[in-house]
Structures are given as structure tokens and as C-alpha cells.
C-alpha positions in Angstrom: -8.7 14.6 -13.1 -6.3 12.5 -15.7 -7.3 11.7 -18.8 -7.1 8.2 -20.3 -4.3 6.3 -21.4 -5.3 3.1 -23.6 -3.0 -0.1 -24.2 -4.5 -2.7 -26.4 -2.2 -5.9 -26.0 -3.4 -9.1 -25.9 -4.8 -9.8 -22.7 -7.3 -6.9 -23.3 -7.5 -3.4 -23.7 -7.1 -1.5 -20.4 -7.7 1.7 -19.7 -5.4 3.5 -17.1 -4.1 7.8 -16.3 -2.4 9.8 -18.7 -0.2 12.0 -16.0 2.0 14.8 -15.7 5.1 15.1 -18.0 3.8 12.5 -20.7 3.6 9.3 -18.0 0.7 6.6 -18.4 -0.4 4.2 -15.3 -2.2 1.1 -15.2 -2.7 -0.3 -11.8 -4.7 -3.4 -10.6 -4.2 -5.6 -14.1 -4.8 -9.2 -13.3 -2.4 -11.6 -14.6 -3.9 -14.6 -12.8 -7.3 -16.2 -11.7 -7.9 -16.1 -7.5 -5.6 -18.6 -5.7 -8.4 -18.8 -2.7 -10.1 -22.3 -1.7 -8.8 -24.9 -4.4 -6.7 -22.8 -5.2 -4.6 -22.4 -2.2 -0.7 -23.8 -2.6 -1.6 -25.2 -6.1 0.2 -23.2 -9.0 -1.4 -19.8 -10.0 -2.9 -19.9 -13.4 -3.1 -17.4 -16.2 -6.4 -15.0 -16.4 -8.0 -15.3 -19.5 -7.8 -12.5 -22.0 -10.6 -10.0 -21.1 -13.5 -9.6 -23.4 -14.3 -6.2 -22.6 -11.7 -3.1 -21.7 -10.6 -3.0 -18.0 -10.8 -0.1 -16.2 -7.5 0.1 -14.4 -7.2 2.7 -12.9 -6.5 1.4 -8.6 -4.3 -1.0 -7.0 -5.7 -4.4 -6.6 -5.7 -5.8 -3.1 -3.0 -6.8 -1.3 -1.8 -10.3 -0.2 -3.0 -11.0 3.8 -1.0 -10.4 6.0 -0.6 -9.1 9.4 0.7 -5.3 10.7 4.0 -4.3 10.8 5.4 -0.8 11.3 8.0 -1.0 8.8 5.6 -2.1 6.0 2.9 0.8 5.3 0.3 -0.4 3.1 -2.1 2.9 2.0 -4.6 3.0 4.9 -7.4 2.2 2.3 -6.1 -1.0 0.8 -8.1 -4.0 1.3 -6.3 -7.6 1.8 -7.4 -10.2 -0.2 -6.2 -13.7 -1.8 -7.8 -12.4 -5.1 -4.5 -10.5 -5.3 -2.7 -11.6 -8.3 -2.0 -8.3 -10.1 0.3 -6.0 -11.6 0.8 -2.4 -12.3 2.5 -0.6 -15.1 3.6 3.1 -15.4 5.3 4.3 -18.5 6.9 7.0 -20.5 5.6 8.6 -23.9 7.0 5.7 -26.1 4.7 7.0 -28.9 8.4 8.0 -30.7 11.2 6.1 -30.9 12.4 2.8 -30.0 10.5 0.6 -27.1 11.6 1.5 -23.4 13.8 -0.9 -20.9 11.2 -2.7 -18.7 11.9 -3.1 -14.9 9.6 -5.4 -13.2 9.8 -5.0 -9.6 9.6 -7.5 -6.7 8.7 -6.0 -3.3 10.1 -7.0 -0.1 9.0 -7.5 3.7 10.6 -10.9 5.1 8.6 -12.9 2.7 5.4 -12.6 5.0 5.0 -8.5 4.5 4.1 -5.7 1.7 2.4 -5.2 -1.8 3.1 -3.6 -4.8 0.4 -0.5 -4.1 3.1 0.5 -1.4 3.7 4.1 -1.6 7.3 4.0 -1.9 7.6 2.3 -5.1 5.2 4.6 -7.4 7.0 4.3 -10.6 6.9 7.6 -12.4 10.2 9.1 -11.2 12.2 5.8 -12.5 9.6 6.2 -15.7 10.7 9.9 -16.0 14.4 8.2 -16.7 13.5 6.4 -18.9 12.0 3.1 -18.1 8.3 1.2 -18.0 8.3 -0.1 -14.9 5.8 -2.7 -13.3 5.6 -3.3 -9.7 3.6 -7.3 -9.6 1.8 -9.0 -6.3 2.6 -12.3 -6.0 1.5 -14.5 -2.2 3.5 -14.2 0.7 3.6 -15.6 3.8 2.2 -19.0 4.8 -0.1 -19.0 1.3 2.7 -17.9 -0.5 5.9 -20.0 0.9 4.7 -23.3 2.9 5.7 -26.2 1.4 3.2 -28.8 1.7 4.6 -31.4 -0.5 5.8 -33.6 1.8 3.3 -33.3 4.2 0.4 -34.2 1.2 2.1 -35.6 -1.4 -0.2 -36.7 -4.0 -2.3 -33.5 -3.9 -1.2 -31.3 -6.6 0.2 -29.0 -4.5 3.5 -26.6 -5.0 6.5 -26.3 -3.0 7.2 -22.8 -4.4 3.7 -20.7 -4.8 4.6 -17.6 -4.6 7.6 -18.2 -7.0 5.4 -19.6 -9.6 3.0 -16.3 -9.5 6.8 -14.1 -10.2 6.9 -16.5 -13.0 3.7 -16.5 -14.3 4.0 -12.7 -14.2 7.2 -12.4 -16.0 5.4 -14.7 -18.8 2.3 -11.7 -18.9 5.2 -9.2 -19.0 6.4 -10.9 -22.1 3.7 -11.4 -23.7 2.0 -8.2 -23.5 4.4 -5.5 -22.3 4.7 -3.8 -26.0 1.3 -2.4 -25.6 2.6 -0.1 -23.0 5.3 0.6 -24.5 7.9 -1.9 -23.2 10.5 -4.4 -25.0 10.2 -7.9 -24.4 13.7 -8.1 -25.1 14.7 -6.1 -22.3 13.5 -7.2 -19.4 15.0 -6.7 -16.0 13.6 -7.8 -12.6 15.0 -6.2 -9.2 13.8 -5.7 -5.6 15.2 -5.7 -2.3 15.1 -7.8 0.1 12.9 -10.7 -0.1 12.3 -9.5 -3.3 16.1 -9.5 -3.8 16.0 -13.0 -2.6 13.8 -13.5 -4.9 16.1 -12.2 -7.6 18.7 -13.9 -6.8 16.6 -17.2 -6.7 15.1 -16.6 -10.3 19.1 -16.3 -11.3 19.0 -19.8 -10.6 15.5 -21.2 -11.7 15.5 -23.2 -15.1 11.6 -21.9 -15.3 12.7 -18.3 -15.6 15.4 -18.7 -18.0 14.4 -16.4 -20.8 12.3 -14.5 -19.2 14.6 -11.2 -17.9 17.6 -10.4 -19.5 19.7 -8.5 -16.5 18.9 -8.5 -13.5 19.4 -6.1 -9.9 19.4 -7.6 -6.1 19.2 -4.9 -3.1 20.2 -7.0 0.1 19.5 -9.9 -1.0 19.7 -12.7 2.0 20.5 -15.0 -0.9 21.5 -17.6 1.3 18.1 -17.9 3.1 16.3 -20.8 1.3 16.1 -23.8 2.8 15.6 -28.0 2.0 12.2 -29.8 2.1 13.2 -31.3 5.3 13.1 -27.9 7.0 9.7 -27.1 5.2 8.2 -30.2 6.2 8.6 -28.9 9.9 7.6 -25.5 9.1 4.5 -27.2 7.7 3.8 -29.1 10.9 4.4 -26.0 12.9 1.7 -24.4 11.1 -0.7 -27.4 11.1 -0.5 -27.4 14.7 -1.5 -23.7 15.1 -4.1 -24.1 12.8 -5.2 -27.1 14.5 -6.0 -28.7 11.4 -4.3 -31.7 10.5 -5.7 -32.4 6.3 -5.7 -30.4 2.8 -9.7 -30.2 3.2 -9.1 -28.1 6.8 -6.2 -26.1 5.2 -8.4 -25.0 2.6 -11.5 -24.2 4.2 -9.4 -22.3 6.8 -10.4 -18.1 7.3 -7.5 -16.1 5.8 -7.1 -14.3 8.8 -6.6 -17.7 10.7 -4.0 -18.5 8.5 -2.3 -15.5 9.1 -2.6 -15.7 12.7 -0.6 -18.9 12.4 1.8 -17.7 10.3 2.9 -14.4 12.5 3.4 -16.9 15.5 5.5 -19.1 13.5 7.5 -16.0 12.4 8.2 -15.1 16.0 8.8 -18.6 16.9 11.5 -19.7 13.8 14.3 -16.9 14.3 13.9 -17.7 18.2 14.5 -21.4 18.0 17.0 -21.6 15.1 19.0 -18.0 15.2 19.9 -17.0 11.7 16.5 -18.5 10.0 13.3 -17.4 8.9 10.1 -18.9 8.8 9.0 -18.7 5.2 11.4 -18.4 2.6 11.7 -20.8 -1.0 12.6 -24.3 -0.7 14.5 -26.1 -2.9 12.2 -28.2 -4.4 14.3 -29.9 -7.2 11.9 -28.3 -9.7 12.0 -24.0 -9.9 14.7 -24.1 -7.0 16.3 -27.5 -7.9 19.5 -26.4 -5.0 20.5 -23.8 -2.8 20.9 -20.7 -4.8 23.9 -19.1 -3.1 25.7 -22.6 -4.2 24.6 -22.2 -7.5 25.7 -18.7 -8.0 28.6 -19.2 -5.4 30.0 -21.5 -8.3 29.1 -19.2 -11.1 25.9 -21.2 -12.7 23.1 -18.9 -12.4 21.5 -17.8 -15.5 24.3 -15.4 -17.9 22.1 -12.8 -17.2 24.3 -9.3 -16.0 23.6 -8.7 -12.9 23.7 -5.8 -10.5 23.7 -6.0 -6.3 24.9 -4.8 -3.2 23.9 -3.6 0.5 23.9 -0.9 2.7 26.5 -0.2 5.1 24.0 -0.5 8.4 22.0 -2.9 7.4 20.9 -4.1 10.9 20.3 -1.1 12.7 16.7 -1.3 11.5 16.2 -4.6 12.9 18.1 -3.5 16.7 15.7 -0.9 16.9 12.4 -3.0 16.1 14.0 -5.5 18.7 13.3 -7.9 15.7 14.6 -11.7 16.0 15.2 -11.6 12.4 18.9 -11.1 13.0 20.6 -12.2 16.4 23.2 -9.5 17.7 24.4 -11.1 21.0 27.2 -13.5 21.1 25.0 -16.3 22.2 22.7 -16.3 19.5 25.7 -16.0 17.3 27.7 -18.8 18.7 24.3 -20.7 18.5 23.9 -20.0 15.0 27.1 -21.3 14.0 27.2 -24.4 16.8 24.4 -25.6 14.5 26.0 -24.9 10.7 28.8 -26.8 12.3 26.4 -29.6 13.6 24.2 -29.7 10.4 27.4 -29.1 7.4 30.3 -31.0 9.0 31.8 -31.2 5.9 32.0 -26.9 5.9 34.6 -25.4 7.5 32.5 -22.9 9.5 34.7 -20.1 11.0 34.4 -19.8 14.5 33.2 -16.5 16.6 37.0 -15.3 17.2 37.9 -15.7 14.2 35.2 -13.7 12.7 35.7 -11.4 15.2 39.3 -10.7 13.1 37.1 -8.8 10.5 36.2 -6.0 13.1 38.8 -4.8 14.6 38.3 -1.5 16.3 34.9 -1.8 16.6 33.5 -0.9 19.8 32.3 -4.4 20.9 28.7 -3.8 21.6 28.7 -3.3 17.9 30.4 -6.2 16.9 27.0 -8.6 17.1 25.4 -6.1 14.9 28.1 -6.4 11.9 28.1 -10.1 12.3 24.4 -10.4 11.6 24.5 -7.5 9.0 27.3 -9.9 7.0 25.9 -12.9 7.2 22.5 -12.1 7.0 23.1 -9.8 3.7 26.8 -8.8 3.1 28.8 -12.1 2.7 26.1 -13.7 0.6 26.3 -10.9 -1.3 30.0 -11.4 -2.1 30.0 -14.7 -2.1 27.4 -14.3 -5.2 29.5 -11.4 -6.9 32.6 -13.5 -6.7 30.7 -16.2 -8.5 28.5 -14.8 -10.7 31.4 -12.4 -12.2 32.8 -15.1 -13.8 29.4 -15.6 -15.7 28.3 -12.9 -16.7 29.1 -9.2 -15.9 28.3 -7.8 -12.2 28.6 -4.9 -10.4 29.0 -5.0 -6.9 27.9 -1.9 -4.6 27.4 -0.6 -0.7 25.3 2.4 -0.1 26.7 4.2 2.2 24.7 7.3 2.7 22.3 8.8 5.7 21.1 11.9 5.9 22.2 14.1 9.5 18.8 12.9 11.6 19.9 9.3 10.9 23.3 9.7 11.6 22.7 11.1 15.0 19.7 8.3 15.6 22.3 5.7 15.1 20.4 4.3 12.3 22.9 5.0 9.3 22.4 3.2 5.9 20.1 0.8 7.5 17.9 -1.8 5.5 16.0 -0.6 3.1 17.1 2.7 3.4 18.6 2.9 -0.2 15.1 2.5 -1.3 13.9 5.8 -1.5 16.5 6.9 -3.3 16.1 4.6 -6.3 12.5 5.3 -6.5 12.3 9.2 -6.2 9.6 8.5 -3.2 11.0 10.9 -0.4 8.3 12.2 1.9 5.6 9.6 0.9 4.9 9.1 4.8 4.1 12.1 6.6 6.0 11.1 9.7 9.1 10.8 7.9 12.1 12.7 10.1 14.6 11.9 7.7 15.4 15.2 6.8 14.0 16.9 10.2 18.2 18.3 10.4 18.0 18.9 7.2 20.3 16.8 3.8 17.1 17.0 1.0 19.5 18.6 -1.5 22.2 16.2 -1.5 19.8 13.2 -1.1 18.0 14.3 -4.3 20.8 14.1 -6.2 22.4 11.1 -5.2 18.7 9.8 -6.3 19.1 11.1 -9.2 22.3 9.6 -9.6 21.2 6.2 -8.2 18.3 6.0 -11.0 20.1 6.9 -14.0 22.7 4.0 -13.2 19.8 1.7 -12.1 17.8 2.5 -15.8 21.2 2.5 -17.8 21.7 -0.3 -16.5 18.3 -1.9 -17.2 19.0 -0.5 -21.0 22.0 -2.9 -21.5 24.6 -0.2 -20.6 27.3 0.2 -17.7 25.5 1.6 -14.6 27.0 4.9 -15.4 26.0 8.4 -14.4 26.6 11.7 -15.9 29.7 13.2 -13.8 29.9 10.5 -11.8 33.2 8.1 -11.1 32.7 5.2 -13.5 31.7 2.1 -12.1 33.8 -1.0 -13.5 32.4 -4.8 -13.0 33.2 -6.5 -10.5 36.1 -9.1 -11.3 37.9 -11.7 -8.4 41.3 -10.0 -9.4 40.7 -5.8 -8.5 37.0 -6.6 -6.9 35.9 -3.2 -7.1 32.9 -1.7 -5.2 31.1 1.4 -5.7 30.5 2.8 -2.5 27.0 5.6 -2.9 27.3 8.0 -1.2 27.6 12.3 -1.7 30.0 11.7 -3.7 30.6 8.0 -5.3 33.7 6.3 -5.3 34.7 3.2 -6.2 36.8 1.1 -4.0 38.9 -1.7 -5.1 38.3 -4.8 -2.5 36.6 -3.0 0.2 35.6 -6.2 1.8 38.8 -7.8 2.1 39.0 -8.2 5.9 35.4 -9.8 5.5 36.2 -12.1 2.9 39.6 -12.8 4.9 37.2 -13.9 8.1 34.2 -15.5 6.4 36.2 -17.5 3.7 35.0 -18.2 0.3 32.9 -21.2 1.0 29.3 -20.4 0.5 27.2 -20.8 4.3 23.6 -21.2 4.2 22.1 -21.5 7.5 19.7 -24.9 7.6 
């Protein structure tokens, strides 16, 4: 049994745990009204202050979706659209002065994942120092299919899910202090779509104000695409639906929806290599261009800003056989036949002389470190390089897997790093991470990971105690902190990348 912790702020007073070691949790706060029936694809509004305390004390539902093996949702947790809330864990602040606040954004392809995942319980990064809250927001179709142009005239939003982030981030100001967080420093991070999401909010004249540094884990920061491409995402899923007006769209079963969605998912990455179904549009409002541009050029939001990759990145997606990321030459000469059709204007590099950047590598191997760079690596340096001369950045590559992985082949693969910021080893019983053994030195280079990740959030240099100091990245020594047993930072490890790629920003159509 806990015992309670109470926060009186004004949206309500909420009761939530007082847990080991002086941490407090709230969990399953709503911070907007249902987005079901009207309510689908218009923007989420605010819930209302609550009259009476709120007993929060579980995760709220989940957004619907379908089943993936990568994603593992607690085997309890219901899916509903009624999914709008946040959770909060937080250290004693009852002395002293207000903790960092790091609100995080989950990932899982835009279509996957919640925030009562068990791999991002707050209370180690808490223990470091920071309140951290972990928000829903929609995904998939509900939360990412632009309707606009299809209905004009309706009220509808290009961008729902990125208007819940921001409607969140307004809660988080507003009310945060109760728990023991400053408004005034705010930082959001997440990894993957959530780092897309990030790095999208870098660029978003809604969010200005509203975070004050910011951290991007394998971002595919390039992946948002025009209303033109929405419009025929929006017919694809019509069609599946078989409805063909707002009223049908609306009165449509959840799961139906998501049933469309999944084989629009399949169908996207198989027709157009190199793109995803559901991703944000630029909508000339919150996204008003292509956010890789925008930070490309080094006019995203002078917020600091902290992001990187891992090493492997698409091993993960080889061994799920996902379409996400082509790793034959076809698909990969496909992909950049049609940049070069669509951007005539770009000068798109051509397969052998990307090849350049992988010298020695064995060449079944080459397709996956083509789709690793352009799906996550050169986007991220093509925002560093930019955004460096904004505001300060520090680039990074986590290089680290333990022995098991090694000899699996997987590596540092996507979303590997995770753990490690979060403290969460061993949340899934099935987990053979460690089955040859490497806990020791993975707890410490978590350890490591979130004292640079919280110092960060404070408004220091991600710095850790007897670590190599990590400088910000600059377009004149581009140095890299590469994670691993022992850091070390690398001045221009990417050079025969950037060499290949170029410098001009690519963002698959």
C-alpha cells in the first residue's frame, strides 16, 4: 500500500502515491474532453477544472490501435478514444527550488504505444532530479489523417494529434507547480515518432513558449509530408472504410477505423519506399513547412536542443521484416528515382555515390546503413548542422549493446537506447538482453545517460560526473559524443556521410 500524495493546482486537486525514496505519482489526469464522435479530427479541447479531487491513481486508456510486438502495452490496459491524459511522477520538492520538468512524447510509427508503457515509468529519471510527465495524445488514422482537403469547410484539423501535444504542454504550464515542477523549465523529448514530434514542435509557431530545451532520440525528422500526399492518404482510407462523408467517418467503430489504418500502414511503405502512412502534414498553420527545411536552415525555435541516434538503427526493423525501411537496392534506387522525379530542383545523390560512404562494408549490409541514414541519421545532421547555429546543440550516437545483442546481430538497434535513459531494464519478462550477461556496465552507462539527459533539462551542459565532457555541436569541429562503456567524443564522426549525402536537406514526398 502507498500512501497519498496531494497536488492542489488549478485544474483540481488530485490525489496520486507517495512511493519509495520521497517520489509522488499521478497517473490518468485528464487534460482534455473525449475526442470520440464530433469530436473526431476536430481540435482537442481543454477539460474543465474538476470540482471535486480526482483520484489518480491508474493510467488512463490508451489511444486504439492495433498489435505489434515491439509495442507492449500492460496486458490490462484498455483502448479507448477517451484517452487524453497525462501522468506525473515527482521528487520531494517540499525544500528548495522547483524541479526541471521533462514531458515526454512516446513513440511507435505514429500509429503505436501510450504513455502507461512500462518502459517509460518515471521514477528513476525523478530519482535524478526531475518531474517528469509521460502525456497521450491520438495516433494513427484519428490522430494524423488530414481531412482538410477532402472536407473542407468542416472544422476539421490537419494536425490532431499535434494539437493534443500542444494543448498538453499549455496544462503543463499552467499547472505543473503543484507538483512540484517549474514552468520555466520545461523540456519535451521522445524518440521516435515522438522525436519527430520534437523536432516538429521546434518548428511550430503554436508551441513557441511553451518548452524551453528540448531532446530528439531518432528523430525521422524529415518524415512529414504536404497536403497533397495527405489528401491521398485520406482517400486510401475512405476507400477501406467504405465510407465516402464526415457523417460515415464519424459514426464509424474504432476498431474499423483501425482496421483501415493498419492496411494502409502495410500498403504506404510498399508503394512509395522511404514513406509512412501517417505522419504531420504541413498544414500552413502548426506545421506551416517541412520541418527538416526549417531547422536545416537554422529557424526552429532558439530553444537548446539535444539529439542523436543509435548506431544500428535498422536492425530492429530487418528482423520484424518491417517495410518501414527498404534495405535492397531496388527499393533504394526506387526511393531516390522518385525524390529525383518529385524535387528536380535537388540534387539527389545517386546509389553509387552513396555507396562512397560505406566503404568496407560487407555489401549485404550496405542497404541496411542506407535506410538507417536516411531514415534517422542524415536528418539528424542535417538538423544539428542547422540548428547549431541557433541555438546550442549537442549531437550524439549511442553506440552500446550488451554481449546477447552483439552476437544476435541486433547492436544499438532502434530504440535500444531507451532503457537506458529511463532506468526500466527487465520491465518485460522475456527480455534476453542480458541472458550472456553486461547488467553492470549497462547500469552505469544509465546512470550516466540520465544525469546528462536531467542536467541538461536543468539548463546545464549534458555533463556527467567522470565522464569526457561533451562540447556543442558547431559546423567547424562537429563533435559527437559517442555512448558507450566508456564515452568519447569524436570530432566529425560523420564526415564520410555528410561527404555522400551532401548538405541539402531530402525529405521523401
Amino acid at each position: 500500500m502507498t500512501d497519498t500524495a496531494t497536488a492542489t493546482a488549478p485544474a483540481g486537486v488530485f490525489h496520486g502515491d507517495d512511493l519509495d525514496g520521497g517520489l509522488r505519482r499521478w497517473r490518468g489526469i485528464r487534460y482534455a474532453l473525449s475526442t470520440a464522435g464530433e469530436g473526431r479530427w476536430r481540435p482537442s479541447e481543454p477539460a474543465p477544472p474538476s470540482t471535486d479531487p480526482v483520484e489518480a491513481r491508474t493510467f488512463g486508456p490508451a489511444a486504439p490501435q492495433g498489435h505489434t510486438p515491439a509495442v507492449k502495452l500492460p496486458p490490462d490496459s484498455p483502448t479507448d478514444e477517451d484517452c487524453l491524459t497525462l501522468n506525473i511522477w515527482s521528487p520531494d520538492a517540499a525544500h528548495g527550488r522547483p524541479a526541471p520538468v521533462m514531458v515526454w512524447l512516446h513513440g511507435g510509427a505514429y500509429i503505436f504505444g501510450a504513455s502507461s508503457q512500462a518502459m517509460y515509468d518515471g521514477a528513476a529519471l525523478a530519482r535524478a532530479g526531475a518531474v517528469v510527465v509521460t502525456i497521450n495524445y491520438r495516433i494513427g488514422a484519428l490522430g494524423f489523417l488530414d481531412l482538410t482537403r477532402v472536407f473542407p469547410n468542416e472544422g476539421l484539423t490537419a494536425n490532431p494529434a499535434l494539437g493534443d501535444i500542444l494543448l498538453a504542454l499549455r496544462w503543463v504550464q499552467s499547472n505543473i507547480a503543484a507538483f512540484g515542477g517549474d514552468p520555466e523549465r520545461v523540456t519535451v523529448f521522445g524518440e521516435s515518432a515522438g522525436g519527430g514530434l520534437v523536432t516538429t514542435l521546434l518548428t511550430s509557431p503554436a508551441a513557441e513558449g511553451l518548452f524551453w530545451r528540448a531532446i530528439a532520440e531518432s528523430s525521422p525528422a524529415s518524415s512529414v509530408y504536404d497536403g497533397d500526399r495527405a489528401a491521398g492518404i485520406a482517400d486510401r482510407m475512405l476507400t477501406e472504410l467504405g465510407v465516402s462523408d464526415v457523417a460515415g467517418l464519424r459514426a464509424a467503430d474504432p476498431a474499423a477505423i483501425v482496421a483501415a489504418q493498419m492496411a494502409v500502414f502495410a500498403a504506404i511503405p510498399a508503394a512509395e519506399p522511404g514513406t509512412i502512412a501517417f505522419a504531420p502534414v504541413i498544414d500552413g498553420d502548426l506545421v506551416p513547412e517541412a520541418p527538416a527545411a526549417v531547422l536545416g536552415r537554422g529557424d526552429g525555435h532558439a530553444v537548446p536542443l539535444l539529439i542523436g541516434t543509435n548506431r544500428d538503427e535498422a536492425s530492429l526493423f530487418r528482423m520484424m521484416k518491417s517495410p518501414l525501411l527498404p534495405v535492397d537496392d531496388a527499393s533504394i534506387d526506387r526511393m531516390i528515382a522518385d525524390l529525383s522525379a518529385e524535387r528536380p530542383e535537388l540534387e539527389v545523390p545517386t546509389r553509387a555515390e552513396v555507396h562512397a560512404a560505406y566503404e568496407g562494408v560487407r555489401h549485404h549490409a550496405i542497404g541496411m546503413g542506407i535506410a538507417r541514414d536516411i531514415g534517422f541519421r542524415m536528418p539528424t545532421l542535417w538538423v544539428a548542422e542547422g540548428h547549431s547555429r541557433r541555438a546550442p546543440t549537442w549531437l550524439y550516437r549511442f553506440d552500446h549493446a550488451t554481449p546477447m545483442l552483439k552476437l544476435l546481430r541486433i547492436g544499438a538497434t532502434h530504440g535500444s537506447e531507451l532503457a537506458y535513459v529511463w532506468g526500466t531494464f527487465g520491465v518485460n519478462a522475456h527480455d534476453i538482453t542480458f541472458r550472456l550477461g553486461g547488467r553492470r556496465e549497462a547500469e552505469q552507462i544509465s546512470e550516466r545517460m540520465r544525469e546528462r539527459w536531467v542536467t541538461f533539462a536543468a539548463g546545464g551542459s549534458p555533463d556527467a560526473a567522470g565522464a569526457e565532457a561533451w562540447p556543442p555541436y558547431d559546423t567547424a569541429e562537429r563533435a559527437t559524443l559517442v555512448i558507450e562503456t566508456v564515452d568519447r567524443v569524436v570530432p566529425d564522426l560523420d564526415q564520410k556521410l555528410r561527404e555522400s549525402w551532401g548538405d541539402q536537406v531530402l525529405a521523401f514526398p
